[in-house]
C-alpha positions in Angstrom: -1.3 -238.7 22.2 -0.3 -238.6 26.0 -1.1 -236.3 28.0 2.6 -235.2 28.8 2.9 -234.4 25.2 -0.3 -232.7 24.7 0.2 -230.5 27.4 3.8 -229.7 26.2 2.0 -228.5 22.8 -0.4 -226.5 24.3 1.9 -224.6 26.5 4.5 -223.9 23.6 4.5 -220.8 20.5 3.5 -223.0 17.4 0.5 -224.5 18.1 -2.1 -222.8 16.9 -5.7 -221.9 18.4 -7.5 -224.5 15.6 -5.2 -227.4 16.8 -5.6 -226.8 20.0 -9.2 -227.3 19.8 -9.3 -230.4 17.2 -6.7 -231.7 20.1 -9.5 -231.7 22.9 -11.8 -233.2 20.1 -9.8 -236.0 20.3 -10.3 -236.9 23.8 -13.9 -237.7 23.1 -15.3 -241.4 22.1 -18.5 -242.8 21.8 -19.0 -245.9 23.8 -22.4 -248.6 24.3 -23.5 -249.5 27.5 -25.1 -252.8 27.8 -28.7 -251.9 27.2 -27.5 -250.7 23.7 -27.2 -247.2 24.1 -24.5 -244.9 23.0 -23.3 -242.3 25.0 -20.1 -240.1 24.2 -17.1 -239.9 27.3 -13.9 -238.9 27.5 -10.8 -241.7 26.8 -8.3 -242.0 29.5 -5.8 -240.6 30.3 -7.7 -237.1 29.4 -6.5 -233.3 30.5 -7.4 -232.4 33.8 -8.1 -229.2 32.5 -10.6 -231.1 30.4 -12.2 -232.8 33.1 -12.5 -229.5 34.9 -14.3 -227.7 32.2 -16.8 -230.4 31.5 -17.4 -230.6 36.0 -17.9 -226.5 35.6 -20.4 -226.7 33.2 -22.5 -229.8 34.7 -22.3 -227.7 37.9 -23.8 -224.5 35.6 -26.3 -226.1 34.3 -27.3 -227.8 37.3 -26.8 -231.4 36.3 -24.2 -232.2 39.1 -23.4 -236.0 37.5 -22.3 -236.8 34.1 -25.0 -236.3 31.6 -24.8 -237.9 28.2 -26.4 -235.1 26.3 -24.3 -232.1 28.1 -21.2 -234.4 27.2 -22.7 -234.9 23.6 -22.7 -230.8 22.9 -19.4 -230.4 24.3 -18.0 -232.7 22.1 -19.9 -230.9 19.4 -18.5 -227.6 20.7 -15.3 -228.8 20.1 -15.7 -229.7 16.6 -17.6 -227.0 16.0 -15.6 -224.3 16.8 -12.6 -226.2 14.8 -14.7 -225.5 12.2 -16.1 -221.9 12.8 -15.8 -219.0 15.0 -19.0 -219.1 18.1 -20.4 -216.2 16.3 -20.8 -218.0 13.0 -22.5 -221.2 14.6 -26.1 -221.6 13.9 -27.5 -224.0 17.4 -30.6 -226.1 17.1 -32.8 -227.5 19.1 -34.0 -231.0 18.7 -36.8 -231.2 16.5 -39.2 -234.1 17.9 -41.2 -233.0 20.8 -40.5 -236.6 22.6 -36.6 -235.5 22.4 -37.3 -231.6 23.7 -38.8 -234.0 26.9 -36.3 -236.3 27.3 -33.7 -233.5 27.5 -36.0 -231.5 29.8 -36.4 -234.2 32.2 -32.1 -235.5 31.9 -30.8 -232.0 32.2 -33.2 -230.4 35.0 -33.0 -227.7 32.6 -36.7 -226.2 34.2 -34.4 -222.9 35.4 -33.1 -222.4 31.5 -36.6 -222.4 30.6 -37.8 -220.2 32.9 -34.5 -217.8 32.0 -36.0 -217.8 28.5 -38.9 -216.8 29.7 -38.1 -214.0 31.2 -35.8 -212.5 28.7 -38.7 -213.0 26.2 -35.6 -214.7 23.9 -39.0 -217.3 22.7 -41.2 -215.0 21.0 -44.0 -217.8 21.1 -46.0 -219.2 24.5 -46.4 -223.0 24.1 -44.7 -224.8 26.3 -42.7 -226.4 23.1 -41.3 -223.5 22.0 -40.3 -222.6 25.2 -38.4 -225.8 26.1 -36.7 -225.5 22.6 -35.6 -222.0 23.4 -34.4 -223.2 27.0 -32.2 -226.0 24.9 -30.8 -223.4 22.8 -29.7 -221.2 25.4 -28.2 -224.3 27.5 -26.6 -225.0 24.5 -25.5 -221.7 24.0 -24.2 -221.5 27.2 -22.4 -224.5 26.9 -20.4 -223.5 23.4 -19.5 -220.1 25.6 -18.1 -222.2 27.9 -16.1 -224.2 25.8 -15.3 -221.3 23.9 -13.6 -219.3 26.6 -11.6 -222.7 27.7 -10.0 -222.6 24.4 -9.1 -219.5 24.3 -7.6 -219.0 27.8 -5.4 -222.3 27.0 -3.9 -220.5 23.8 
């Protein structure tokens, strides 16, 4: 769809809030890079609102250059909450502990964890379940984000 026409739908009456959001959806593709690796971007020719969103919450997290994962759970957001309302979503974390380190060390998410912390939202002290708590909130955050997006655009 261009992005004229998109834009025209999401500014007139009949377009609901659910295809609005499996709209943005769209805009996302998974793509390999040489080494092999999948990541997910967005298409061209994408809503600038889009872009906008996805550069606020990198900046809110504190990941200030594209990062595969943050991109991954916005995508997810999106299909998601075509799906569900935000309050009927059940977030995970990764399970593998090699995963829980990998996203630690991508995302700089040390200040997440140490939010978690502090609001006692992990009710256990390894340094596991902490980072897993951190990845929910992020991820939590993130949905939030994406959440209010949708709903200020309808």
């Amino acid at each position: 769809m261009e992005k004229e026409t998109l834009e025209a739908l999401i500014k007139s009456d009949d377009m609901g809030l659910l295809a609005l959001r499996k709209e943005y959806a769209r805009f996302f593709v998974t793509k390999t890079r040489a080494d092999g690796k999948r990541f997910i971007t967005l298409m061209d020719n994408e809503p600038q609102d889009l872009c906008d969103v996805i550069y606020s919450i990198h900046k809110a997290i504190g990941c200030g250059f594209p990062n595969d994962w943050i991109y991954s759970v916005i995508r997810d957001a999106f299909e998601d909450l075509f799906q569900d309302d935000l309050d009927d979503i059940q977030l995970d974390a990764d399970i593998y502990n090699v995963d829980l380190c990998e996203w630690l060390k991508e995302t700089y998410a040390n200040d997440a964890c140490h939010e978690c912390m502090i609001q006692e939202m992990c009710t256990k002290n390894d340094i596991m379940s902490i980072i897993s708590c951190a990845q929910i909130c992020v991820k939590q955050q993130i949905y939030e984000a994406v959440n209010d997006f949708i709903n200020e655009e309808e």
